[in-house]
C-alpha positions as CSV (number, residue, x, y, z in Angstrom):
1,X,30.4,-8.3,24.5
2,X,29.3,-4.7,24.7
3,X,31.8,-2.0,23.5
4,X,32.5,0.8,25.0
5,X,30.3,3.5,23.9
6,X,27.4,1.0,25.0
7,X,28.0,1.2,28.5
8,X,28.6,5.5,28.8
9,X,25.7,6.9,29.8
10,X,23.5,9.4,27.2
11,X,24.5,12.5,27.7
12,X,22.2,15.3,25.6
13,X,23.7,19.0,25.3
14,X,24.2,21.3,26.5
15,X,23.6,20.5,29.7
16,X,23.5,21.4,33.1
17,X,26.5,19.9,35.1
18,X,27.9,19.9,38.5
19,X,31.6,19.7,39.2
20,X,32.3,18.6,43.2
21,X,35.4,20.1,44.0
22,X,37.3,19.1,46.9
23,X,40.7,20.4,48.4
24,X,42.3,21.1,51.5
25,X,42.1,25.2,51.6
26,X,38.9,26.3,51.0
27,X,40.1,29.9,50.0
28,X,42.6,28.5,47.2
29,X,39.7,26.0,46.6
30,X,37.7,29.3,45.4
31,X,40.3,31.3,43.9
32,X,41.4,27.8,42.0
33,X,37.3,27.9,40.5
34,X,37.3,31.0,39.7
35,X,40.5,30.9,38.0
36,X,39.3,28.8,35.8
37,X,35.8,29.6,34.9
38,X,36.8,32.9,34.3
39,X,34.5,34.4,31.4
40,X,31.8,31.1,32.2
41,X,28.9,31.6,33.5
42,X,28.4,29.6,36.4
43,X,27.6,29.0,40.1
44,X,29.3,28.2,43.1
45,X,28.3,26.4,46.6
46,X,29.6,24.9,49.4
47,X,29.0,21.8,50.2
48,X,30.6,19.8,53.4
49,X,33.8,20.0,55.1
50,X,35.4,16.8,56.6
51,X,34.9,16.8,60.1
52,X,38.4,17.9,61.2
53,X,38.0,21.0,58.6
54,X,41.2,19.0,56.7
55,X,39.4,18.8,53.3
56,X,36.8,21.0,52.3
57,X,34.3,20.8,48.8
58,X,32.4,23.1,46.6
59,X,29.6,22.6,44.4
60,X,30.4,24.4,40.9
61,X,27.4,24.3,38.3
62,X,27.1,25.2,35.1
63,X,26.1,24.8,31.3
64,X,28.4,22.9,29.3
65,X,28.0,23.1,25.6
66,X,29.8,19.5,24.9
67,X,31.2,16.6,25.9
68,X,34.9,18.3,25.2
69,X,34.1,21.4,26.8
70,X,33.2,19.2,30.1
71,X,36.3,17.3,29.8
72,X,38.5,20.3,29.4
73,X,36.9,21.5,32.4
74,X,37.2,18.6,34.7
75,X,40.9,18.3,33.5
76,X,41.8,21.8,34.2
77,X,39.9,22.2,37.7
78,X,41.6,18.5,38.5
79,X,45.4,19.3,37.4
80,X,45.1,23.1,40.0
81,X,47.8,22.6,42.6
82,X,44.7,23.6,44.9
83,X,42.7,20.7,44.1
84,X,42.8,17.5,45.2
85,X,39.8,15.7,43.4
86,X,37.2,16.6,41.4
87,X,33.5,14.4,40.9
């Protein structure tokens, strides 16, 4: 039976990341990113928007220095009243 460090993947840092950001106004969407990677170096795109325009995603990439630095991230970007879900 494996355990569970034996089934993450390897994960050398730092390391270039992308967070996929989705939500359903693409202006709080940005001002949520931006928020929150204040001071952080990093780059945003957009990527697709459903096809009704309900739900709309960005790209953010960046450098992360550690495996807790990432998580922080993800949980931060994911707990934004203008996010829905983060990938």
């Amino acid at each position: 039976m494996m355990n569970e460090d034996e089934c993450k993947p390897r994960i050398d840092y730092p390391c270039l990341w992308v967070y996929k950001v989705i939500g359903r106004d693409l202006e709080g969407l940005c001002c949520a990113v931006a928020e929150i990677m204040q001071g952080s170096e990093h780059a945003v795109t957009p990527s697709r928007s459903s096809k009704g325009g309900a739900y709309h995603c960005l790209n953010v990439e960046m450098t992360v220095e550690s495996e807790p630095v990432r998580l922080a991230l993800y949980e931060q970007l994911r707990r934004h009243p203008s996010v829905v879900m983060v990938m």
